[in-house]
C-alpha positions as CSV (number, residue, x, y, z in Angstrom):
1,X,65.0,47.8,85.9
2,X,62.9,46.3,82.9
3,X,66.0,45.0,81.0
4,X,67.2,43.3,84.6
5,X,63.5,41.8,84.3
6,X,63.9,40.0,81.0
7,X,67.4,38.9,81.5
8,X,66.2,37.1,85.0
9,X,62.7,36.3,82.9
10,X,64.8,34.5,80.0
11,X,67.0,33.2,82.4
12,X,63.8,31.6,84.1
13,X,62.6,30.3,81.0
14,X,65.9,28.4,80.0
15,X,66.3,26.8,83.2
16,X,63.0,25.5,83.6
17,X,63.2,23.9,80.0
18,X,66.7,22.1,81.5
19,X,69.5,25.0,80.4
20,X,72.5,23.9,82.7
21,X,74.3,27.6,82.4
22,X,70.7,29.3,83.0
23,X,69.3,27.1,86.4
24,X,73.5,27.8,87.5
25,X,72.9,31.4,86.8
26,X,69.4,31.3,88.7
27,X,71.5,30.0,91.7
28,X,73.8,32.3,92.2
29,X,71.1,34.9,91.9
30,X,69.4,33.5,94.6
31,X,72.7,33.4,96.8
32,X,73.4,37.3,96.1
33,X,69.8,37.8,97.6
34,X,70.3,35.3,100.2
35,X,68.2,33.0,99.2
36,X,69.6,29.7,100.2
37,X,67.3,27.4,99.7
38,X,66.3,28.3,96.2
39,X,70.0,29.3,95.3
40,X,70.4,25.2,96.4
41,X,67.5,23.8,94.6
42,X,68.9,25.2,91.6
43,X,72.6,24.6,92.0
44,X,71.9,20.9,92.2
45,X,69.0,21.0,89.2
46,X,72.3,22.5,87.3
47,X,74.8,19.8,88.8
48,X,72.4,17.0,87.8
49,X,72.3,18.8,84.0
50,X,75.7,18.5,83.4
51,X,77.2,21.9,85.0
52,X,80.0,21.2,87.3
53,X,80.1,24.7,88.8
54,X,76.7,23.5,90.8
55,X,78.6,21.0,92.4
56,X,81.0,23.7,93.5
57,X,78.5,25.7,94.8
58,X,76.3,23.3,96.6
59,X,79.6,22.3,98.6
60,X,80.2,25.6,99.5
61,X,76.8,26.0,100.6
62,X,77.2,23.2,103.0
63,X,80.6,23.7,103.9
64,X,79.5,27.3,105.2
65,X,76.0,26.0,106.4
66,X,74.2,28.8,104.6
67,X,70.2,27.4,104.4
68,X,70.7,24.3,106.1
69,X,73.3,22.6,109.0
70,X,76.9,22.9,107.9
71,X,77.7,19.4,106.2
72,X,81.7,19.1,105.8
73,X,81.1,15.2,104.8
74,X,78.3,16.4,102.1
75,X,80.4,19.6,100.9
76,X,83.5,17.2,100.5
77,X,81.1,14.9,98.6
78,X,80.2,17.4,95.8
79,X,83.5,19.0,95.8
80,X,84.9,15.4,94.7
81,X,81.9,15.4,91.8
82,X,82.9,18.8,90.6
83,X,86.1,17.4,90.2
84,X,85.4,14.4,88.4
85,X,82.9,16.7,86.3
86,X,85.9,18.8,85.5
87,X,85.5,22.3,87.5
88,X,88.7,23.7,87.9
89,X,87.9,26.0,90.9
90,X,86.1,22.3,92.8
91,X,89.8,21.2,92.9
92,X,91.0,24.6,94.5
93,X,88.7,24.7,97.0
94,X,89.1,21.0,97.9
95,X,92.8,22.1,98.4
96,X,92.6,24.5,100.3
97,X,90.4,22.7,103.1
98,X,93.2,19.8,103.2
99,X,96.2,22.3,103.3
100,X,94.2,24.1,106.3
101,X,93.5,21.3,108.3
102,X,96.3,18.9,107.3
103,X,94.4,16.2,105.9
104,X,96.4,15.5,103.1
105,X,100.1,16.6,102.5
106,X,101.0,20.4,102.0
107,X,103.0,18.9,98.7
108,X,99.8,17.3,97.5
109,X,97.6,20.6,98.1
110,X,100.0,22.5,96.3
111,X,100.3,20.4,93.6
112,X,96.0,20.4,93.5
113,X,96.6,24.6,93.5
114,X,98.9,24.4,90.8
115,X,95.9,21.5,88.8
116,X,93.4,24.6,89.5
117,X,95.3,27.0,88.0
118,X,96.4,25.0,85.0
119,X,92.9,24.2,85.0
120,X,91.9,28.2,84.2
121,X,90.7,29.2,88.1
122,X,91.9,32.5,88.3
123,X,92.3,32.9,91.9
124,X,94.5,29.6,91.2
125,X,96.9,31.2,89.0
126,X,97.2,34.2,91.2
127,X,98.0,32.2,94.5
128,X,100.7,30.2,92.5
129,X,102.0,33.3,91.0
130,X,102.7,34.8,94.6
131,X,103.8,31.5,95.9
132,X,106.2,31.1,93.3
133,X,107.8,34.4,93.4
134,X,110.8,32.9,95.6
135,X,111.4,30.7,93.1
136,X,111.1,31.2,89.9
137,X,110.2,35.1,88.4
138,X,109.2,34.2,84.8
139,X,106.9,31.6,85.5
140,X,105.1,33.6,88.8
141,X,105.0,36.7,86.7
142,X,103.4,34.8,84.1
143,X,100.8,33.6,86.4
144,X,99.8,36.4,88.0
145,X,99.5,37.5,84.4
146,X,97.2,35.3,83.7
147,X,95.1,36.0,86.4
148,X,95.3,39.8,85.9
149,X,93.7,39.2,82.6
150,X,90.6,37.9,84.0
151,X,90.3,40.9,85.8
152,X,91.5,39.5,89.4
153,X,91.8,42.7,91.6
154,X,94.6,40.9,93.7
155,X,96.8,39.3,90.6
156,X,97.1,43.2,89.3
157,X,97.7,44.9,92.6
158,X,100.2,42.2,93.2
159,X,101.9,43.4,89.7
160,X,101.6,46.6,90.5
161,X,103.6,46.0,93.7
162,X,106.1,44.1,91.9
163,X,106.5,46.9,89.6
164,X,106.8,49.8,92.3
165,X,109.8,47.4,93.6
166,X,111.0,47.3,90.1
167,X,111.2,50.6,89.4
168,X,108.9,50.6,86.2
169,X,106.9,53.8,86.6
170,X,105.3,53.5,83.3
171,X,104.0,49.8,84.4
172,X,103.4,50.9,87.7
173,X,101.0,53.7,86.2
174,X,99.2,51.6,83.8
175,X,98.9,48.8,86.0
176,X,97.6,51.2,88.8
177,X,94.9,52.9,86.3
178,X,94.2,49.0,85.8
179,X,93.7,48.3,89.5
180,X,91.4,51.5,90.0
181,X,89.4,50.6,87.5
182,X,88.3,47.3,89.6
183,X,88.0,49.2,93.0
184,X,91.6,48.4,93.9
185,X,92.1,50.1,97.4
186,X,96.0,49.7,97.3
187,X,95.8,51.2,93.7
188,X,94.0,54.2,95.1
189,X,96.0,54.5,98.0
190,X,99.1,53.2,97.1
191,X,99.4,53.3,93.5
192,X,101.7,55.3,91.5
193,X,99.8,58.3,88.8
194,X,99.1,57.1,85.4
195,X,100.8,58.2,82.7
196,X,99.5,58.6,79.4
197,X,101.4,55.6,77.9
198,X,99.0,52.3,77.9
199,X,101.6,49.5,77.8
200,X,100.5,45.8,77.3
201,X,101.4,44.8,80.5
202,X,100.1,41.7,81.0
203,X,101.9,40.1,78.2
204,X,103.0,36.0,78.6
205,X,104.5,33.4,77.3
206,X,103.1,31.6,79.9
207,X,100.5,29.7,79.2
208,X,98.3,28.1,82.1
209,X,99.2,24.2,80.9
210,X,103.0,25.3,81.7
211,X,102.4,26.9,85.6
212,X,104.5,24.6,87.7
213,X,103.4,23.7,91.6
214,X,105.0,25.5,94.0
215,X,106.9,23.7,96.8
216,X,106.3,23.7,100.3
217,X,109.3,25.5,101.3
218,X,108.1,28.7,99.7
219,X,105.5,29.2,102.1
220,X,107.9,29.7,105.2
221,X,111.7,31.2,105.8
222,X,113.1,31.7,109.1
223,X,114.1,35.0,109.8
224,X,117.0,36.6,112.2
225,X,115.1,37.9,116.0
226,X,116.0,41.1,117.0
227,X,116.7,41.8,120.9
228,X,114.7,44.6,122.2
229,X,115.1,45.8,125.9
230,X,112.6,43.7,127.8
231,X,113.3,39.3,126.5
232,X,109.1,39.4,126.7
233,X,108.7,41.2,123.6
234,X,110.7,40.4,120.6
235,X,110.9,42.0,117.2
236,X,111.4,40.4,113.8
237,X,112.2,42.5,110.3
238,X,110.8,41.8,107.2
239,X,108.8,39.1,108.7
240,X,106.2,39.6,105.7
241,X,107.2,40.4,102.6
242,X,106.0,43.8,100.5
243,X,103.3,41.6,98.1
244,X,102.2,39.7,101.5
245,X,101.7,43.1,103.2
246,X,99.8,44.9,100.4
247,X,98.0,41.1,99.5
248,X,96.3,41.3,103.1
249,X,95.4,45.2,102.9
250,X,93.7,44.8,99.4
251,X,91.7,41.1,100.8
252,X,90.3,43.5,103.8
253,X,90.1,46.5,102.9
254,X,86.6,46.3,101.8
255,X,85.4,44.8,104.9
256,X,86.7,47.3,107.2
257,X,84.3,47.9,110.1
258,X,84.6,50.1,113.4
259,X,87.0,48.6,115.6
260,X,85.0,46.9,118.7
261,X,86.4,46.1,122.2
262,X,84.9,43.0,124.6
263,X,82.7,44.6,126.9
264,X,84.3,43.2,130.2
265,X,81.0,42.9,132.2
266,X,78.9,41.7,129.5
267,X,81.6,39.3,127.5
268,X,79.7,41.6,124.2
269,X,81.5,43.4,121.5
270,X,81.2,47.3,121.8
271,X,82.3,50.2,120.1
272,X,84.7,52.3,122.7
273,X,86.6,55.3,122.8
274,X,89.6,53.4,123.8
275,X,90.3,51.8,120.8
276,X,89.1,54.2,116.9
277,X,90.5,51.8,114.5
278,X,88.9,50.4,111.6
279,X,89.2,46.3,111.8
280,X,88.1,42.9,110.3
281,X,88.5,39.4,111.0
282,X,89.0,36.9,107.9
283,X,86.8,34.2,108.5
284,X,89.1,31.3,107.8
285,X,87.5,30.1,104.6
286,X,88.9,33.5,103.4
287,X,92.2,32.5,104.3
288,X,93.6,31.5,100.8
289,X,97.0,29.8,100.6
290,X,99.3,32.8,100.6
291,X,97.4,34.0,103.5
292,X,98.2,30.8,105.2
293,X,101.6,30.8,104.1
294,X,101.7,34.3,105.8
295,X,100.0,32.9,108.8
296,X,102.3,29.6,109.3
297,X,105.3,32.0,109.1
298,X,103.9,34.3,112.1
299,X,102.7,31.4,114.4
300,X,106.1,29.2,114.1
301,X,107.8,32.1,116.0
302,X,105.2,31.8,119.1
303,X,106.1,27.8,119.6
304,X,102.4,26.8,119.4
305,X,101.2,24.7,115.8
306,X,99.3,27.2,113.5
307,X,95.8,25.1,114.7
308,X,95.9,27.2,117.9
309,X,96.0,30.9,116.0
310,X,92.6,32.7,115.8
311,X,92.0,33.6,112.0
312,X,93.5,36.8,111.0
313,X,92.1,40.3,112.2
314,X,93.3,43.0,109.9
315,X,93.5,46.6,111.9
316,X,94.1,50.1,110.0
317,X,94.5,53.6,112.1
318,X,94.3,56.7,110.4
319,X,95.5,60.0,111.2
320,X,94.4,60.4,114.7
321,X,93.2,56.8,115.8
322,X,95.3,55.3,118.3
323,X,94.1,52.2,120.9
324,X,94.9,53.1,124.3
325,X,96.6,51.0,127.0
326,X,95.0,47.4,127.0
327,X,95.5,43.8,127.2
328,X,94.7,41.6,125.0
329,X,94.3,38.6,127.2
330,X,90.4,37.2,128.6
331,X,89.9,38.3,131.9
332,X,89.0,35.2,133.8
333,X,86.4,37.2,135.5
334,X,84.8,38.9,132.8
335,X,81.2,38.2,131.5
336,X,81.7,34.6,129.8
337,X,85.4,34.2,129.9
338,X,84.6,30.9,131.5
339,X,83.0,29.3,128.8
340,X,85.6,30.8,126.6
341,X,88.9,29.7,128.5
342,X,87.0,26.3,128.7
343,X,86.6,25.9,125.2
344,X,89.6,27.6,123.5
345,X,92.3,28.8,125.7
346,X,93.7,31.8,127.2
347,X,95.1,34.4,124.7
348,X,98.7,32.7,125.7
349,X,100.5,35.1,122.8
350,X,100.2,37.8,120.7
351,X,102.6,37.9,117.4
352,X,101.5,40.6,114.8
353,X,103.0,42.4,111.6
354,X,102.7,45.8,110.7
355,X,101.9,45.7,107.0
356,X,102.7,49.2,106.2
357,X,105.3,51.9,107.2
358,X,104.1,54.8,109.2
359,X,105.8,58.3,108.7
360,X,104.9,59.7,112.0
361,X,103.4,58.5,115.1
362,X,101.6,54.9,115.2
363,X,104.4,53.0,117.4
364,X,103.5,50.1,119.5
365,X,104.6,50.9,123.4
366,X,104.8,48.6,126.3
367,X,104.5,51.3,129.4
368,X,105.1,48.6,132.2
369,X,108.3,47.3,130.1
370,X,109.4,50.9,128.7
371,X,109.5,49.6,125.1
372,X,108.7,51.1,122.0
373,X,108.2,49.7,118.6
374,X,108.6,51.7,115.4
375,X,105.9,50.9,112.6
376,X,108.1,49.3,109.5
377,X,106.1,47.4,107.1
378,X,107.1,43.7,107.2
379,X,108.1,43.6,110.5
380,X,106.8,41.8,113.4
381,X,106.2,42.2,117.0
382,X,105.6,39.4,119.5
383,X,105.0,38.7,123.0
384,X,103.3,36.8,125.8
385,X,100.8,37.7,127.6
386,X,100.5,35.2,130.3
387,X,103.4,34.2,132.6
388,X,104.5,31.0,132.7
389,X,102.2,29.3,135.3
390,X,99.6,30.5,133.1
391,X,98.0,33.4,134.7
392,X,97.5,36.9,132.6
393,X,100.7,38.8,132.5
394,X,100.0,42.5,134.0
395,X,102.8,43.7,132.1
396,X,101.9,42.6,129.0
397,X,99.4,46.5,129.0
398,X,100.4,47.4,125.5
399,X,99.0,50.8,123.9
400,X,99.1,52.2,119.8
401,X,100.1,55.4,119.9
402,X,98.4,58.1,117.5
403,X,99.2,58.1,114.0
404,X,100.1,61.4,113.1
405,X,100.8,61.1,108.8
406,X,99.8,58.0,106.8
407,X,98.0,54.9,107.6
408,X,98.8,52.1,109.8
409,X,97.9,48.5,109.3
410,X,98.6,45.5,111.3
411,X,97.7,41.8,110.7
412,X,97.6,39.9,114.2
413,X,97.1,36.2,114.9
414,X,96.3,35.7,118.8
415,X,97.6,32.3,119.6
416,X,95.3,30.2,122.2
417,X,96.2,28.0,124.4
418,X,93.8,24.9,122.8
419,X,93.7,24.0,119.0
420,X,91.3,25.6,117.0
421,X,90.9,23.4,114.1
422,X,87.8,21.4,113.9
């Protein structure tokens, strides 16, 4: 406790006598404690000292309204200073907003990503690594390489994925002892043993000047429907790839909550019996572009434009948990559902993917349709769950059986019947 003292004493001292790095420091101190308006004040005394990160930070600040009213005009502002000041990750996150909402090109955004990562952003690299891997192995290995040598938790359980697929025990083993070593859930749960053997794995001749842009394309693929009994509820295999399955498991899994149901009376969010999940919802500035490329992919197959899909929620049952027989569209008569409808639409489909296999148990039924959905990781599951005059589909009650061995995780986008997008 008295070294953490003097460090934050020193760290004091330097930024009141005008140290850039120290009064950038002191800010993000104050943001871990939550204290936005300090964290601010000394985000822009760094900005106006010559540190581009404060720029960076003060945007995100407004963009998120954390201290003060949320200020997308102002957060764009500084985002455009932190890149004219040089900050590599001020360019990313500028990116992302306009590949999100469309405001500039998806070509041009990726092209920005690919800027951020040449620019040293780690997060950068790792997102163009993954993007890249249906197009060119060398240079999205060497990527995510880069990445993994700053320590990014996602770039090496992406790796370690790859090398599973691969084969490579003795990579998979380092590169999971790697990946425990920063928390990694899917290298805990997923990972293959360590052997003794400590290879260089993340070896390159890539070097982050050379990482080419993705394109577009690689974000989306169409893939082959499957027929099941009942035309309402269709079924699509290896939807999601394995690094997009294991990508959204290691974002989430350390924001898993207690699954919550909407209390019908009350419109509130309750813990019930009927559902013993464990769940989380990405808020959408969590949605990175290989989440979004995941997330165009889903919500082309419903018909509706990506701006009417909720952000992701991320659900995982363990041996046991099940969610019983429900719907998931709004009740017009429950609680606020007026409001609701008013503002953002009916619940018009459901598309999810399950992100893992399941060796026993876990299938998705239908009880009104008599269909029955396996659990195969990459696959998705669709359906509607109003009929086509708009009114909530009774036989659209849809149920998760028990799991009985393993885990079971789904990511599902609930499409609305307005736009989302601000």
């Amino acid at each position: 406790m008295a070294e953490t003292a003097d460090r934050f004493d020193a760290a004091w001292e330097a930024a009141q006598a005008g140290d850039a790095d120290a009064q950038l420091a002191l800010g993000r101190h104050y943001l871990a404690a939550d204290d936005f308006g300090r964290a601010r004040r000394w985000f822009g005394r760094a900005a106006r000292a010559g540190q581009a990160a404060g720029y960076t930070e003060l945007a995100l600040l407004e963009l998120q309204g954390l201290g003060m009213a949320e200020d997308a005009a102002g957060a764009r502002e500084h985002f455009m200073a932190g890149i004219a000041a040089g900050d590599a990750r001020a360019r990313y996150e500028l990116a992302l907003i306009d590949y999100r909402t469309g405001r500039r090109p998806a070509t041009e955004c990726l092209e920005a990503l690919a800027e951020a990562a040449r620019g040293g952003y780690a997060p950068a690299q790792r997102e163009v690594g993954v993007l890249l891997l249906a197009e060119n192995d060398v240079a999205a290995r060497g990527a995510l390489k880069l990445a993994a040598r700053a320590n990014d938790m996602l770039a090496i359980s992406t790796l370690l994925c790859l090398a599973q697929t691969d084969g490579d025990t003795a990579l998979a083993g380092d590169l999971t002892r790697r990946g425990r070593e920063l928390g990694s859930y899917c290298a805990e749960r997923f990972g293959t043993e360590p052997t003794g053997a400590v290879l260089d794995a993340l070896e390159t001749p890539l070097t982050a000047a050379a990482i080419p842009a993705p394109t577009a394309a690689a974000a989306s693929a169409p893939v082959p429907e499957r027929p099941l009994g009942d035309d309402r509820v269709r079924v699509y295999d290896d939807m999601l790839s394995a690094i997009e399955c294991r990508y959204l498991i290691e974002v989430t899994a350390p924001q898993l909550r207690p699954s919550h149901t909407v209390h019908p009376e009350t419109g509130e969010s309750v813990r019930n019996d009927m559902r013993t999940s464990y769940g989380y919802s990405l808020h959408p500035l969590q949605e990175d572009f290989v989440i979004l490329g995941a997330k165009a992919r889903l919500a082309a197959e419903t018909g509706f434009p990506v701006g009417h899909a909720e952000p992701f929620a991320l659900l995982r049952y363990e041996p046991g948990q099940e969610y019983k027989p429900h719907f998931d569209y709004i009740d017009p008569a429950s609680g606020e559902a007026g409001q609701e409808l008013a503002t953002r639409g009916q619940r018009e489909v459901t598309i999810f993917s399950y992100l893992t296999s399941v060796a026993g148990g876990g299938e998705t039924v239908f009880p009104r349709l008599d269909v029955q959905v396996a659990c195969r990781a990459g696959r998705a599951l669709m359906f509607r769950n109003t009929r086509p005059d708009g009114a909530p589909d009774p036989e659209s009650l849809h149920a998760s059986l028990p799991v009985e061995s393993g885990e079971k995780w789904i990511a599902t986008l609930w499409i609305r019947g307005r736009t989302l997008l601000s």
